[in-house]
C-alpha positions in Angstrom: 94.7 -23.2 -28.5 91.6 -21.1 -28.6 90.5 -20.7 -32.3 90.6 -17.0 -34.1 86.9 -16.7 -34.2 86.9 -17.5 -30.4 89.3 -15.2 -29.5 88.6 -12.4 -27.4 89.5 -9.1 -27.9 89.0 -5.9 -25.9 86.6 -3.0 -26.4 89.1 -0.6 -28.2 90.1 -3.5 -30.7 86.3 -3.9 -31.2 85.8 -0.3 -32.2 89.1 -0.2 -34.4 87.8 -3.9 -36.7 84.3 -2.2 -36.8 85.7 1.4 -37.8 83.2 3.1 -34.9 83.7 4.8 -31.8 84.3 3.2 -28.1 81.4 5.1 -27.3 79.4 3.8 -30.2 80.3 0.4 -29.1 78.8 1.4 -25.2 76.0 2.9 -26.6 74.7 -0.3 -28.5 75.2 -2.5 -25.3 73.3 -0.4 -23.4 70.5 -0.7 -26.1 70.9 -4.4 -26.8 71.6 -3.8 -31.1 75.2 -4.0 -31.1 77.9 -7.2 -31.3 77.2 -10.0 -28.7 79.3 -9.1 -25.7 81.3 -10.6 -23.2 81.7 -9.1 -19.4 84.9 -10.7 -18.1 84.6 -9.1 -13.9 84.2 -5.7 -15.0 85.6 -5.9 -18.7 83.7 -5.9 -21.6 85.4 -8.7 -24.4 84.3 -9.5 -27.8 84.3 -12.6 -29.9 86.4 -12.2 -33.7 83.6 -14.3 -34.4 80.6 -12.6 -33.2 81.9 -8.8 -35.1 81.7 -11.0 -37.9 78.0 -12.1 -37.5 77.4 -8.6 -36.3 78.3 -7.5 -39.5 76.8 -10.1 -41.7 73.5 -9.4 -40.0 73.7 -5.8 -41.1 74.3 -6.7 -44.4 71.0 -4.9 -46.9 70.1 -3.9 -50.5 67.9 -1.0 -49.6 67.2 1.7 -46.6 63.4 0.7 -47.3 63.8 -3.4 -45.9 62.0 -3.5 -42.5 64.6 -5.0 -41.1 67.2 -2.1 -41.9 64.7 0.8 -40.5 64.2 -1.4 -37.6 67.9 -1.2 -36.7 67.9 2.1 -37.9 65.1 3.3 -35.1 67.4 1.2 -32.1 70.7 3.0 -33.3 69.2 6.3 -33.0 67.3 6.2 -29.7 
């Protein structure tokens, strides 16, 4: 039995648990700052577990950290 953080769910699942777009989702693989991804042939999965280190790692106090406007600059290229 494959544990829940292993389990691997499809794009459209990925964009509903992180409340964005498919095309949000496409747009971050293609610039390397979104959720570690899976390609299964020609599917893209995601790990329960790595959305939730995604979103740990985007956790921050203040729009002034480097590390925010960093992340910030690769979301908006």
């Amino acid at each position: 039995m494959i544990s829940t953080n292993m389990e691997l769910i499809n794009e459209a699942q990925a964009s509903t648990t992180l409340k964005v777009s498919p095309r949000t989702l496409q747009a971050w693989r293609v610039r390397g700052c979104g959720p570690t991804f899976i390609k299964v042939g020609r599917s893209v999965r995601y790990r329960i577990g790595d959305l939730h280190e995604f979103v740990k790692r985007n956790v921050h106090q203040s729009t002034s950290e480097d590390s925010y406007r960093a992340k910030a600059n690769l979301l908006t290229l």
